[in-house]
RODRENMAR-27106 format. One record per residue: x, y, z of N, C-alpha, C in turn. Coordinates in steps of 0.05 Angstrom, whole numbers, plus 5000, padded with zeros to 4 digits. Layout:
BEGIN
XYZXYZXYZ
...
***
This chain:
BEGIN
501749765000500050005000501850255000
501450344984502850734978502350874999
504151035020502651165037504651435031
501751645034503551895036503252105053
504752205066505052405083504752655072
503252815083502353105067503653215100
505253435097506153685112503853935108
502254005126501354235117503554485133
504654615129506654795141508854765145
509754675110512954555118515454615122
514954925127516455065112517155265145
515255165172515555125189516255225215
516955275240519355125260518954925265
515954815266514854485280516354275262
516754355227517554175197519854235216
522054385218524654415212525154295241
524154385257525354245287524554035297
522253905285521753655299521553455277
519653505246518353355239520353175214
522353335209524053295186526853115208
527553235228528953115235528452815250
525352825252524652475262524152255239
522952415217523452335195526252165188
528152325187531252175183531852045194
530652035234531351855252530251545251
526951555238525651355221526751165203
527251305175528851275160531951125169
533451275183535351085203535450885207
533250785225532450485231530050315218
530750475186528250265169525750295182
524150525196521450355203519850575175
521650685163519250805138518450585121
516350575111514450385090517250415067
517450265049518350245026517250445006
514250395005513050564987511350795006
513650905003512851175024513451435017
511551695013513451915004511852155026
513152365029512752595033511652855025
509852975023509153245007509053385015
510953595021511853905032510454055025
507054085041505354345026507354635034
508054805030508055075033507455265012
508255635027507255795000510155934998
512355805004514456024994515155894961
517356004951518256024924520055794928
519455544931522155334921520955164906
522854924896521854704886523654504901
522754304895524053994906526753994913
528554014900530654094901531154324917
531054554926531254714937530254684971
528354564964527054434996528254225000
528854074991530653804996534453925010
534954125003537054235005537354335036
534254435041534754595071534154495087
531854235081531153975100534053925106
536153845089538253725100539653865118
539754075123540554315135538854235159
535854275161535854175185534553925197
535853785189536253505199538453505212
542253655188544153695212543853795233
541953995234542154195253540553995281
538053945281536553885295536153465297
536853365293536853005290539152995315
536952745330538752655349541952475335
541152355309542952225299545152405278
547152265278548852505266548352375236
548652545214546952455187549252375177
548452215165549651965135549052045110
550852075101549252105065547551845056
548351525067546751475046544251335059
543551525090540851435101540351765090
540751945082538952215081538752145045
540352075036539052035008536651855003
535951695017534551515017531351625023
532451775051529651925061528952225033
531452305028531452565001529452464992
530552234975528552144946525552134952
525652124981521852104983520852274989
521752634983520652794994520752964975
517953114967516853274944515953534955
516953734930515954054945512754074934
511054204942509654294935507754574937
508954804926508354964929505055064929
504155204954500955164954500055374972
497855514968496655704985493955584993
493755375022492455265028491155365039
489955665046488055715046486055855024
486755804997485255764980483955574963
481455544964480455284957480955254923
481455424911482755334877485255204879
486755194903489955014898490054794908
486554694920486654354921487354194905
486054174881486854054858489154014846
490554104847493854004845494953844866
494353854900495053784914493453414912
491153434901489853054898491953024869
492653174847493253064828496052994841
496953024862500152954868499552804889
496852734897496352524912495752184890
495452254860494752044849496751884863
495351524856496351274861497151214889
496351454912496551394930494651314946
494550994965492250894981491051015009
494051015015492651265045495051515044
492951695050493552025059492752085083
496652105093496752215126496852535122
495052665128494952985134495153095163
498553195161499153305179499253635187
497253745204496753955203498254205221
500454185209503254385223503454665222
500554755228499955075220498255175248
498555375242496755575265493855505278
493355475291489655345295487655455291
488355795276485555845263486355745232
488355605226488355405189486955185194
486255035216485154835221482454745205
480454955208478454905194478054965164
480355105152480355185134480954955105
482954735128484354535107481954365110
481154325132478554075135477054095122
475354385110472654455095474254395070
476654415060477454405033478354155030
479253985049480453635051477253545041
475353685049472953425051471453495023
471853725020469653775000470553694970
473853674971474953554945476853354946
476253234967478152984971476552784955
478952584932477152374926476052154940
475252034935473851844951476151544957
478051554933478451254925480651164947
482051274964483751234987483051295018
484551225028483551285067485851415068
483851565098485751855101486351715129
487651915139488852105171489452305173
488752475193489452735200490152755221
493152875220494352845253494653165270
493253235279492653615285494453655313
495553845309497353925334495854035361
496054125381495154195401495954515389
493854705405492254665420489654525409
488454435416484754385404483354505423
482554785404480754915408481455165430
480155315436481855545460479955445480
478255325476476155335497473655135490
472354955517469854765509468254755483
467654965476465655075458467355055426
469055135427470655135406471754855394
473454735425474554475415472054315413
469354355416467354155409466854165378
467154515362466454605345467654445312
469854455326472854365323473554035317
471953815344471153635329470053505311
466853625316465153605306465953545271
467453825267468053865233469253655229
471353535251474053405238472553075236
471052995255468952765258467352695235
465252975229464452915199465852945179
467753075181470253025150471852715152
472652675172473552405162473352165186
471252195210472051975228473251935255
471952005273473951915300475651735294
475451475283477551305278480451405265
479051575254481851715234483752015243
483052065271483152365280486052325305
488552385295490752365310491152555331
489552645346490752935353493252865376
495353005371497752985384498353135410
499652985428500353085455502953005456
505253125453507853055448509652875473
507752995497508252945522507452565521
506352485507505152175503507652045492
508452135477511351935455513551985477
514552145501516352115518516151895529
519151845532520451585541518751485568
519051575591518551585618515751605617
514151815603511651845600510151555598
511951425578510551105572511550875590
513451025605514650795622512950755658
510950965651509351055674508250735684
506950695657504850465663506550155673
510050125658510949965660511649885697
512250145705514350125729511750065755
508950175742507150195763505549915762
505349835731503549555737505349325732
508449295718509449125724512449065757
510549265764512949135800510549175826
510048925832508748875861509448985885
511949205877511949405906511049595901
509549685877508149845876505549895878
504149815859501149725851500149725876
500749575897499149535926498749765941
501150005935501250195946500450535931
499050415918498350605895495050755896
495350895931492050935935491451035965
490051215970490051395989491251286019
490851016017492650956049496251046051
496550986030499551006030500551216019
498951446003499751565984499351885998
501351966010500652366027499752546004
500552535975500252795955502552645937
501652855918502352855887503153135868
505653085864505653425851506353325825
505953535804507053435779508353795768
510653845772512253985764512154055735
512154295715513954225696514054555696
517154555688518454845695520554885665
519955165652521755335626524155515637
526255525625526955795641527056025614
525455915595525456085578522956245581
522956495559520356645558518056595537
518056675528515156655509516956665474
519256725479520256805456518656985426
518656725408516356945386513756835387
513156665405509656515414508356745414
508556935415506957295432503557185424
503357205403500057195393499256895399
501356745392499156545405499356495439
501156475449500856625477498856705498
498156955479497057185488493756995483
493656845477490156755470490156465488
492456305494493656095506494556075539
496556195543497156235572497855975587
498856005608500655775617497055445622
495455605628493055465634491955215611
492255405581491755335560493955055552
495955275543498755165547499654875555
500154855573501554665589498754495606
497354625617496354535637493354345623
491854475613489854295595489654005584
492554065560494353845552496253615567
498853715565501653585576499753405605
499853715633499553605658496953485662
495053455648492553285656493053035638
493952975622495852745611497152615632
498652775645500652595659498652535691
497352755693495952615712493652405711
492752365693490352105685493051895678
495251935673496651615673497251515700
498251805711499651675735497251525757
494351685756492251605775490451495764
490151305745488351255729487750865744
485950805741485550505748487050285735
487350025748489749845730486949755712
488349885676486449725653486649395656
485049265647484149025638485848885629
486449005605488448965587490549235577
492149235563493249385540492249465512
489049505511488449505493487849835485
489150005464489150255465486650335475
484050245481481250395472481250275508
480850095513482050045543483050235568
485550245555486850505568486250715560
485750775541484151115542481551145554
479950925554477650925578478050975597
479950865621481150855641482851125648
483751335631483951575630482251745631
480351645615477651845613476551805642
475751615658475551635676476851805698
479151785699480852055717480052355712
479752395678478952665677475852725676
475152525679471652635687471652565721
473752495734473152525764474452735778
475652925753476653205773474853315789
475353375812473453475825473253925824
470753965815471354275805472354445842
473654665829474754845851471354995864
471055025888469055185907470755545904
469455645897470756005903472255925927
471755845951473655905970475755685967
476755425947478355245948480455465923
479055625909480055755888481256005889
479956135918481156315929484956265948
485056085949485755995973489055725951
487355645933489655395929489055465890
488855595883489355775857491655995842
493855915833495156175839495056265803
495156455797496056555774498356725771
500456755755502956885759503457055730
505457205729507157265701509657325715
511257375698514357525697514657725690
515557815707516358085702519858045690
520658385687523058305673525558405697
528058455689529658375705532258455694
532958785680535358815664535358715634
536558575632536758495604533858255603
532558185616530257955616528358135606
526958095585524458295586521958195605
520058295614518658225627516158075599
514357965614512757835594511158095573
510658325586509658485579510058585556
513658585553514658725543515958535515
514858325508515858165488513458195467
515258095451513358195419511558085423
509558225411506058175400504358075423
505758205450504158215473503358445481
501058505493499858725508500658805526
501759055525503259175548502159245569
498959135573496859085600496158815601
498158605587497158355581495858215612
493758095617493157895639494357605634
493657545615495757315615496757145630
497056915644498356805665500556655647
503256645663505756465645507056255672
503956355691505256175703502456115731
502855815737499655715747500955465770
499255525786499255315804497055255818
496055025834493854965841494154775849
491754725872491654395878488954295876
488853985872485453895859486053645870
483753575876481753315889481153175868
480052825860479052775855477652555867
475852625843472552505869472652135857
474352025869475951705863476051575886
474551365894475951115917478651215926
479751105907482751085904484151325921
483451515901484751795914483352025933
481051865943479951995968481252205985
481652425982482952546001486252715999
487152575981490452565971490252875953
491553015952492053305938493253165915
493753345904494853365875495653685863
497453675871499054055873500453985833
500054205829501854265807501654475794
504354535781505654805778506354745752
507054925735508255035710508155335704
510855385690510655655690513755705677
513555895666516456025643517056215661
520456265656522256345671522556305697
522856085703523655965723526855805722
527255825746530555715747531455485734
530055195726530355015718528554975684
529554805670527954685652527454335669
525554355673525254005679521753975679
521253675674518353555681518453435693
517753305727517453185735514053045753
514452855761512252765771513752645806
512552735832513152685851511252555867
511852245872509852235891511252105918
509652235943510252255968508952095979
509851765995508551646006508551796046
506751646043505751736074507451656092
507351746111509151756139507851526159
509751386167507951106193510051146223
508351096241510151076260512750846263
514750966272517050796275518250836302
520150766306521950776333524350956333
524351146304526351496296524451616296
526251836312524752126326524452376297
526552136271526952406256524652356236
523852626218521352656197522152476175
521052266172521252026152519551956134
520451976102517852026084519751826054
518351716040519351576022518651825997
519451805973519251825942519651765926
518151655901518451635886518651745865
519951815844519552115829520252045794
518252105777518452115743520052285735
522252265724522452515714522752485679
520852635674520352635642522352785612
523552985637524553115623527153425630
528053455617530553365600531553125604
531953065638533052775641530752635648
531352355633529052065634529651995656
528851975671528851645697527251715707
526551535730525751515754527451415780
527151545804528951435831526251425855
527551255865526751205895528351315921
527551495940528351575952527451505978
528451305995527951226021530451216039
529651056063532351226086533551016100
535951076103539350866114539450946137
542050836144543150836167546750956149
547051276164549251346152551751316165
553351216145556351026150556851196169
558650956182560151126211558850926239
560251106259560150936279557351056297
555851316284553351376293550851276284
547551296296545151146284543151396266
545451596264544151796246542451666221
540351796214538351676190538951836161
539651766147539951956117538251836086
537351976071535851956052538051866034
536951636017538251545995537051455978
538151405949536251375924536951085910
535251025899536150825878535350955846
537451005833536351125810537051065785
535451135766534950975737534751195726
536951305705537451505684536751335664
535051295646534251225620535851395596
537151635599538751695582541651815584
542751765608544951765623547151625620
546151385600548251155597549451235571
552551175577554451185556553451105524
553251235508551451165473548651115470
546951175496544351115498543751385481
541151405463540351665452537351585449
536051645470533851505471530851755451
529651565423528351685410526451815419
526652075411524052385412521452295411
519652475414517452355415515552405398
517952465380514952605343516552355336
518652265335519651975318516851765330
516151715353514551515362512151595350
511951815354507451905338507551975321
509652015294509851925261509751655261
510851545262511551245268508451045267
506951225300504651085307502351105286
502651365273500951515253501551385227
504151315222504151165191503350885194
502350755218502050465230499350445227
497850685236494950705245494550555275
496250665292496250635322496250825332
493150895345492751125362494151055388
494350825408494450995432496151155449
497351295435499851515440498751835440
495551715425493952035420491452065438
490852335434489352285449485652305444
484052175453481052085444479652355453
477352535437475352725441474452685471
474552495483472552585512474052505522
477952425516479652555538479453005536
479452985518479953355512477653475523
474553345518472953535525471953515559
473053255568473153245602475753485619
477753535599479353715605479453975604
477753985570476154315581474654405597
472654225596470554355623472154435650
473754185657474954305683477254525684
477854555654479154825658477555055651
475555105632473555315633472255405662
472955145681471355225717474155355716
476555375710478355505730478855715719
477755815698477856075682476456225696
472556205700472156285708472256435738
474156265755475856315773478356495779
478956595755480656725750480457025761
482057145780482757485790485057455789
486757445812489057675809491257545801
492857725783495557595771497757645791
499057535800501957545816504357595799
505757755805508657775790510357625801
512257605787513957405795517857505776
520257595789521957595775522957425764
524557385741525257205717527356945747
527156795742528856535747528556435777
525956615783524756455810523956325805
521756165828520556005826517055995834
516956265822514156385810513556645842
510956565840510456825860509756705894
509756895904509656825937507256645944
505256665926502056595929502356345929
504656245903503756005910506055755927
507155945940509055715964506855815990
504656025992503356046010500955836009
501255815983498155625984498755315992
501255175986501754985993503354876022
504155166033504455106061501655116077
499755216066496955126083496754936084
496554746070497554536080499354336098
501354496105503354396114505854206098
505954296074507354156055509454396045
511454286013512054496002513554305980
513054535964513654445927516854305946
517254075915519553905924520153965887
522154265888522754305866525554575866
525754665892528454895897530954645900
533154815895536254755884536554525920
535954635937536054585966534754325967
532554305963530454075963532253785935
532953925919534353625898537353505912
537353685918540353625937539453385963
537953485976536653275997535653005987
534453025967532852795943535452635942
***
């Protein structure tokens, strides 16, 4: 079977930084089809040759693998320019006649999210009939409930829930997939995976960059949109989700969907109180958020969110679930922390186990529980057992657009994610919108604003994420 890859936006940073260089990494280890090609929609002035020229360019630039001539010639020959102004519906027709003889068309939609509906009304209304499609659409979906319903709906009647990839990049990470391995295949876990044993749950993920040239989309997005909607309710329906049945993709995305329809919504006074909203300000040479292109120099905006949420689950009866994200902050990292509970013993000192994901930049996971430190005293000290998944000498462990091209030229969703995971996730973030007052400032390479290390010492806890706190870990 002929399969071909359509690029809508190839011309790119998503083409040049992720999608060309996983391509080559593919290609690398043979998992491209034989009869496989590429079609580079854009509207600048090249032809095949000329786009073939700067792909290679960044493939050097951006590929985990260092390039070969005669694995990039190989991937070359399968990649066609096609110059096109796809938001006009007269330049479809060239685009099917350079689809002739092909059985399935993957349409990958690597453009802005108000092009979204523009390619769909024109995919459907002159797509031929005689092949099967896919359409793999980037995040965000939709700005909001109403929209991302609007949004399905089109993409459902144009070609099919069965056929609808929408991508969460955070799904093809290493550790991300290793969630389910470490938790349902080891029996010291699983038993302990539920409000008796389990104090709280944070799920970290921290930029120390700014908004760079995002400004407009940004400015309609925000750290809430952003990160929090997508990525962190992802990682939280894997980490708390029930043990599936099986491994069967539709299985475990049920079993997800369940987590995100048991968020429990914020009360004004849970939202007053354990809600924070932040930005950055700037800092000398840092501009503040305000002050970066194609933002509002009264922007509200949050670039940076924290909160804690309940869900209404047996399982997690009671157990918090704190998490933070937010740009310009001191670290780049993703992590997931969980804090088992405290039991009485016969040490006077504060004794607490951890376990901790870390997704990103560095892969592993460690266990953090407590010794007896060398020497001739019965002092107690924290120690780890730890697993760097990409730490090891020649390890180069594959990106996570190589795994969801891959899954997408296979026709294996469950790396993506299903409509009533997204629309259980909007609602509970449209409740925290409307929750929304005051913005907190915050200077560039903290670790956001005072609101929210106040909100989580009400508790009697605190983020396990300052330079002080990894050192102790």
């Amino acid at each position: 079977m002929k399969k071909t890859f359509v690029i809508f936006g190839a011309t790119g940073d998503l083409t040049k930084r992720k999608l060309l260089p996983a391509f080559y990494n593919l290609q690398a280890e043979n998992r491209l089809p034989e009869t496989f090609e590429i079609i580079a929609v854009g509207r600048r002035d090249f032809d095949s040759e000329l786009y073939r020229e700067k792909a290679a360019e960044h493939v050097k630039n951006h590929s985990r693998n260092k390039p070969r001539p005669e694995i990039w010639n190989k991937l070359r020959e399968k990649i066609r320019y096609l110059k096109m102004n796809f938001t006009k519906e007269t330049e479809y027709p060239q685009l099917f006649e350079a689809l002739r003889g092909t059985e399935l068309a993957i349409f990958y939609f690597a453009v802005a999210p108000e092009h979204f509906e523009t390619i769909t009304v024109n995919l459907k209304n002159k797509l031929p009939k005689d092949f099967g499609v896919r359409v793999v659409i980037e995040k965000p979906f939709g700005h909001d409930l109403p929209s991302a319903a609007s949004l399905n709906k089109l993409l459902s009647d144009s070609f099919g829930e069965e056929n609808i990839y929408r991508i969460d990049h955070y799904l093809g990470k290493e550790m991300t997939q290793n969630i389910h391995f470490i938790r349902f295949a080891n029996t010291i876990f699983e038993p302990l995976w539920n409000k008796d044993f389990i104090e709280q749950v944070q799920i970290i993920s921290s930029e120390t960059i700014g908004v760079e040239d995002r400004g407009n989309y940004y400015e309609r997005a925000g750290a809430l949109s952003d990160m929090f909607q997508s990525h962190l309710l992802q990682l939280l329906s894997l980490i708390a989700m029930e043990k599936p049945e099986n491994l069967d993709t539709e299985t475990v995305r049920d079993k997800k969907v369940e987590i995100l329809s048991a968020l429990r919504p914020l009360t004004p006074e849970e939202a007053e109180n354990y809600l924070v909203f932040g930005q950055y300000s700037g800092d000398g040479n840092i501009p503040a958020y305000r002050e970066e292109r194609n933002v509002s120099e009264t922007s509200e905006t949050e670039t940076f969110l924290a909160l804690r949420l309940f869900l209404n689950s047996e399982r997690w009866r009671g157990v918090p679930f704190y998490i933070m994200t937010g740009k310009r902050l001191p670290v780049k990292k993703t992590e997931i922390i969980i804090q088992f509970k405290k039991f009485p013993s016969p040490y006077d000192e504060d004794l607490h186990n951890l376990l901790v994901f870390k997704i990103q930049p560095e892969e592993g996971v460690y266990l953090r529980f407590n010794a007896k430190k060398m020497g001739v005293t019965d002092e107690i000290v924290p120690v780890k057992m730890d697993f760097c998944q990409n730490c090891h000498i020649g390890l180069n462990s594959p990106e996570a657009y190589e795994r969801l091209l891959d899954d997408a030229i296979k026709g294996d969703s469950a790396r993506f994610t299903r409509w009533d995971e997204i629309e259980h996730s909007w609602r509970f973030v449209q409740g925290l919108k409307e929750h929304k007052s005051k913005l907190h400032f915050y200077p560039p390479f903290t670790w956001g604003p005072e609101g929210a290390w106040e909100m989580i010492k009400r508790d009697g806890k605190h983020w396990f994420n300052s330079e002080d706190e990894d050192e102790n870990l």
